[in-house]
C-alpha positions in Angstrom: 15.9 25.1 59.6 16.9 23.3 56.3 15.9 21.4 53.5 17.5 18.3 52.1 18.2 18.0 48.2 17.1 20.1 45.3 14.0 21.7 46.4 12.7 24.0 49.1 9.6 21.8 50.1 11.4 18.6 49.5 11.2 17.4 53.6 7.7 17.9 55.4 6.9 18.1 59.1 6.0 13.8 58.5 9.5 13.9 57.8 11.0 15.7 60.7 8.8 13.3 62.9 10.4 10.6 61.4 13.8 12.0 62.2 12.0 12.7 65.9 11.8 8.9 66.1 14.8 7.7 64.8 17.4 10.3 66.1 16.3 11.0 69.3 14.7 7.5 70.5 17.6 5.2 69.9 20.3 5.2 67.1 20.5 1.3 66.6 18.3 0.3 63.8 14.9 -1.4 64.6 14.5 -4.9 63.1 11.2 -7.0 63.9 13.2 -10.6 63.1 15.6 -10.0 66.4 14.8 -13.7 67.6 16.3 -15.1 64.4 18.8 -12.6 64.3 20.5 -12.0 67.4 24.0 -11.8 66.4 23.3 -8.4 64.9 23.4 -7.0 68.7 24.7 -9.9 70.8 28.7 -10.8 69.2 28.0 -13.9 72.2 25.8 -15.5 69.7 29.0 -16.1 67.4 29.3 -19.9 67.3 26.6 -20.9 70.0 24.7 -23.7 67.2 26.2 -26.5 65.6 26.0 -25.0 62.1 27.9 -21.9 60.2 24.4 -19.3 59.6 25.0 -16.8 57.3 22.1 -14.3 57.2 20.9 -11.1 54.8 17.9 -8.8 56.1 16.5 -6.1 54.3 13.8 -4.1 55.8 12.0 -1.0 54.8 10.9 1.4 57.6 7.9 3.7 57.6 6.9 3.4 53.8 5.4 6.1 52.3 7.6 8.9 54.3 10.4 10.0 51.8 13.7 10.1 53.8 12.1 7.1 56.0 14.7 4.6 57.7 16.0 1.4 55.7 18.9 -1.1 56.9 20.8 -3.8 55.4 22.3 -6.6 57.7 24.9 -9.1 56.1 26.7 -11.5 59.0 27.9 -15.1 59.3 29.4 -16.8 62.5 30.3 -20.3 63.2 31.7 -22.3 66.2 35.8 -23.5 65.7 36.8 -26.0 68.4 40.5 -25.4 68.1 39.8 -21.7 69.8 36.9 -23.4 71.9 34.6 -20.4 70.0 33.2 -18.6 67.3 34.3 -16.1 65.0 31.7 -13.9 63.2 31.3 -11.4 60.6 28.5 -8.3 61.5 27.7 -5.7 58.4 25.1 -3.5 59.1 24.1 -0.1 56.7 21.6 2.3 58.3 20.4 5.5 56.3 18.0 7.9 57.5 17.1 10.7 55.2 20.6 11.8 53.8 22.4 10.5 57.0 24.2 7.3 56.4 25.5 5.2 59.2 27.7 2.2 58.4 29.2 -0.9 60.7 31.7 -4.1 60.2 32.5 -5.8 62.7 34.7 -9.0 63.4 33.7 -11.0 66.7 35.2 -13.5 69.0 32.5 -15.7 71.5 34.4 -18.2 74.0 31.5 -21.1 74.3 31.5 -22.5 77.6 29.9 -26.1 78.0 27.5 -26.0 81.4 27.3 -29.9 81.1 24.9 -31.7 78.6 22.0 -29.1 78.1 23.2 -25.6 79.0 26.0 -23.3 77.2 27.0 -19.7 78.2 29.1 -17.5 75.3 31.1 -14.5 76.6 31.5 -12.1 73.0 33.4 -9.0 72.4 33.1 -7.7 68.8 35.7 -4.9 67.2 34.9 -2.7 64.0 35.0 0.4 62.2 31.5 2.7 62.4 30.9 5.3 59.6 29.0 8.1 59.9 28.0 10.5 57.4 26.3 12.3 54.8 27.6 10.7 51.1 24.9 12.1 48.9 23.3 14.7 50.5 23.0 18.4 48.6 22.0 20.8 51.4 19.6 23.5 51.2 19.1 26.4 53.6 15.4 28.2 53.3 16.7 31.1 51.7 19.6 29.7 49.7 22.6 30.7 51.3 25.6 28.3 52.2 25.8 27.6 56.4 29.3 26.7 57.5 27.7 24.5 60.2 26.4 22.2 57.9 28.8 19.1 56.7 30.0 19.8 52.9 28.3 17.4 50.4 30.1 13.5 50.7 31.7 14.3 54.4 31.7 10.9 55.8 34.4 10.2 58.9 35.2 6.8 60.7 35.7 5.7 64.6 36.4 2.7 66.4 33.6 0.7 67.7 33.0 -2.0 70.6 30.4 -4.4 71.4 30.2 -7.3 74.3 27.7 -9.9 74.7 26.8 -13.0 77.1 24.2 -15.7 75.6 23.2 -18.5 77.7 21.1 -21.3 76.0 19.8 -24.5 77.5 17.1 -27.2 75.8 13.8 -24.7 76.2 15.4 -21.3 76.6 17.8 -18.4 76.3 18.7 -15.9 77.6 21.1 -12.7 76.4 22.7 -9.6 77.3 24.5 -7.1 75.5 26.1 -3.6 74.4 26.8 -2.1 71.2 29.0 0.8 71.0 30.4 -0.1 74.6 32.9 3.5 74.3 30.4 6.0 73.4 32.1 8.2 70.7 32.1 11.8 69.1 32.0 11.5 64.8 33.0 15.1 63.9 32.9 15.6 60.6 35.2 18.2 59.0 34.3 20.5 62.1 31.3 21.6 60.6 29.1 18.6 62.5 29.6 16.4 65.7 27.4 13.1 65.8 27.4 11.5 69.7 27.1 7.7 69.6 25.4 6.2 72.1 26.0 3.1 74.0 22.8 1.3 73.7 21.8 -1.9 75.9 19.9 -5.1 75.0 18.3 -8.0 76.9 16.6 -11.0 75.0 15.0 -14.0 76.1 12.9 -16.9 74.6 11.2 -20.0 75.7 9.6 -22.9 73.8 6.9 -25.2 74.5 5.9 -28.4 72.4 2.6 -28.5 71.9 2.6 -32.0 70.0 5.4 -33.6 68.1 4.4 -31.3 65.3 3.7 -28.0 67.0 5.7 -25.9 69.0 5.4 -22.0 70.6 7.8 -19.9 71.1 7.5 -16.9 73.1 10.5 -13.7 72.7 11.4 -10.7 74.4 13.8 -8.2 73.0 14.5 -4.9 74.9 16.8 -2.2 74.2 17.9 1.4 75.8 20.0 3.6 75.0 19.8 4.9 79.0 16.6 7.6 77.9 14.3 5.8 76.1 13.1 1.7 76.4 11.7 0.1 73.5 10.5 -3.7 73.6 9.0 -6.2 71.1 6.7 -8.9 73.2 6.5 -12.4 70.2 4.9 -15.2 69.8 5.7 -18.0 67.0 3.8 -21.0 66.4 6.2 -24.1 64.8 5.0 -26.6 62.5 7.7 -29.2 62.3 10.9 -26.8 62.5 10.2 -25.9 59.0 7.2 -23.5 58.8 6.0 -20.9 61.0 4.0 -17.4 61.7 3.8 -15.3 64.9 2.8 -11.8 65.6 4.9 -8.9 68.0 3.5 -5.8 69.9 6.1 -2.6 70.2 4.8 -0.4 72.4 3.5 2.7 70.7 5.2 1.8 67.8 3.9 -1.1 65.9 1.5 -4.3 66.0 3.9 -7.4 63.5 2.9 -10.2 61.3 6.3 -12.5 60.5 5.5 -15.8 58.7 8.3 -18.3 57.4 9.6 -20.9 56.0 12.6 -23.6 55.2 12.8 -23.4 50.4 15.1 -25.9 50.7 17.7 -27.5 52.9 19.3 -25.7 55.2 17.7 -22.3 53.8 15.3 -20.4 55.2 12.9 -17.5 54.1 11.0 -15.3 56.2 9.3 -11.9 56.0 7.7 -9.3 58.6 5.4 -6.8 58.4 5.0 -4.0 60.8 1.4 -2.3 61.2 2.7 1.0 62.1 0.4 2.4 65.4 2.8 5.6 66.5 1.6 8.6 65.4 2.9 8.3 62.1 -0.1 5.6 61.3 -1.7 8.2 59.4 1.6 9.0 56.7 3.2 5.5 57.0 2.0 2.5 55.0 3.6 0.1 57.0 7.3 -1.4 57.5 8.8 -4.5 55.0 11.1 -6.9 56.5 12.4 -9.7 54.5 15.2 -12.2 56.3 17.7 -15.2 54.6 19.1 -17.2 56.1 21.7 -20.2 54.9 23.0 -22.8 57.5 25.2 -25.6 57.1 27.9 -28.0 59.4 31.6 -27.8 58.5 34.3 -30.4 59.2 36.5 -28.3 60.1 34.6 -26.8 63.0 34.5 -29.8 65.5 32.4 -30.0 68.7 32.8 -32.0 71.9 30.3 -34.1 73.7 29.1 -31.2 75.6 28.0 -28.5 73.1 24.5 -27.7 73.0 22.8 -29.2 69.9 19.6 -27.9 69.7 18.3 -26.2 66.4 15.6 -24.1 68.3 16.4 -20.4 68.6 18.3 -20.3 65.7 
């Protein structure tokens, strides 16, 4: 067994639970805004709306637990007509305790017009994911050097694959999707291997109008990484497009509050909060989500009379 940093005591049995959950369960990051940000998993979402979205989430997992997981998520996708699809741009940075796991990705969506109401987009994504271990100084228990641990910085590189279908009509959606479709070996330096997983994710939505006014939307969002299952069950309530709260249940992980709202036009602010009820409950003081989002049209992208218009499920 080993210590991270400087000191001896610096990483307590909370900690290693926290590496329990993250390591073992499922190596994606866990956000709680994944029905207003679906491109981040689904490269079939890229160009499925009228508008370019560009979109920035921060979130802050298990606060209060030093080493605890945070992610940064920086992608844009819009819809071109003269390749009848959208292009996108996915960056996503992961770190968990001194592991550090970084993602760009470029992705292509064909949109396919099923007459007036209904669209299907067919997405295959290409990167580069990082994996490694930039500022960590280990520490063995009794001082010594281990050759099997990665020197200090070792970070190493490997192709990576994702491929998506999102089907959207007036009321609902409906999406399906891998992420690192070739499951690959990061060995870093010889002295560590790191397996990637190829992890699988189904999401689904529906709306219903209350008034002219009011609107719910119920979400789904499940993933696997083919040995565990982890879904979020949402519900949003709508007031005119432009304000909204809701509340999500994780399974053994987490009871969410998300509220939001439009600052101005086209812009939209929202944040999460995730009442943590794993075992960690006792350690953790919650997780902090905050999500951005900046839409616009764009001449130059071009739609025929039978794209899907529809601003809901953005």
């Amino acid at each position: 067994m080993f210590l991270f940093r400087n000191t001896l005591f610096r990483v307590s049995f909370l900690f290693l639970t926290c590496m329990f959950y993250s390591v073992f369960s499922q190596q994606d990051p866990q956000i709680t805004h994944n029905m207003f940000n679906k491109f981040m998993y689904n490269p079939a979402v890229a160009g499925a709306y009228p508008e370019l979205h560009a979109t920035l989430l921060h979130r802050s997992q298990w606060v209060g637990i030093d080493g605890a997981p945070t992610t940064n998520n920086l992608n844009a996708h819009a819809y071109i007509d003269r390749i009848k699809g959208g292009v996108g741009l996915n960056v996503i940075t992961d770190k968990v305790g001194a592991q550090s796991t970084n993602t760009v990705s470029l992705s292509y969506a064909y949109q396919l017009g099923l007459g007036p109401d209904h669209q299907l987009g067919m997405g295959l994504s290409f990167g580069l994911l990082q994996c490694g271990w930039p500022g960590a100084t280990w520490v063995t228990p009794d001082g010594t050097s281990d050759a099997n641990l990665p020197p200090p910085g070792s970070t190493k590189s490997v192709p990576d694959l994702g491929l998506g279908f999102y089907f959207t009509s007036e009321n609902y959606y409906l999406g399906l999707s891998a992420t690192h479709l070739i499951p690959m070996t990061v060995d870093v330096n010889g002295a560590a291997e790191y397996d990637i997983a190829r992890h699988y994710y189904f999401l689904a939505g529906y709306d219903y109008d209350i008034t002219e006014d009011f609107s719910l939307r119920a979400n789904i969002f499940s993933k696997t990484d083919g040995v565990s299952l982890q879904t979020d069950l949402n519900i949003n309530t709508f007031f005119k497009e432009n304000y909204w709260t809701g509340v999500s249940f994780r399974y053994e992980d987490a009871l969410c509050f998300l509220a939001g709202f439009q600052i101005a036009n086209n812009l939209t602010l929202a944040y999460a909060f995730d009442l943590v009820t794993s075992k960690l409950s006792s350690q953790a003081n919650g997780s902090h989500e905050l999500f951005l989002r900046y839409s616009f049209e764009l001449d130059i992208i071009g739609r025929g009379d039978t794209r899907y218009r529809s601003v809901r499920f953005l």
